[in-house]
N, C-alpha and C positions, 0 to 999 in steps of 0.2 A: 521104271525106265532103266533100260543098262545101256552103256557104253562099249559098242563093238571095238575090240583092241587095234585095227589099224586104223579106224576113226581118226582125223586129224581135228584134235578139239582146240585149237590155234588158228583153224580155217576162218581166212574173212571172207565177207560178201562184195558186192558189188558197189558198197558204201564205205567198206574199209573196218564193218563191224563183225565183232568175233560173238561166238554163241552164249562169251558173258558175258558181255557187253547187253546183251539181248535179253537174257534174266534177269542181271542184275536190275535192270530198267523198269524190270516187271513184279520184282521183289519174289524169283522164284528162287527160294532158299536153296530148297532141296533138289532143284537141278544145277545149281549153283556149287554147292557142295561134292556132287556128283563131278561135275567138270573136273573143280582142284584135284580132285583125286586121281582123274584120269589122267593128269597131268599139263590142265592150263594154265598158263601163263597167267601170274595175276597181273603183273605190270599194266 
């Protein structure tokens, strides 16, 4: 998987959940790790 560079990888949904919030949940590392890179907010 890549991360298209205007991608807002910050974006929430309709529940107020961001796309790590969304793996982490799922234990997906390695999209996980892909996020931080792209530059998500760990907070």
């Amino acid at each position: 998987m890549q991360i298209e560079k205007e991608t807002d990888v910050n974006a929430v949904d309709n529940e107020s959940c961001r796309a790590m919030d969304f793996v982490s949940e799922r234990n997906h590392t390695e999209i996980l790790e892909q996020l931080l890179r792209a530059g998500a907010d760990s907070k």
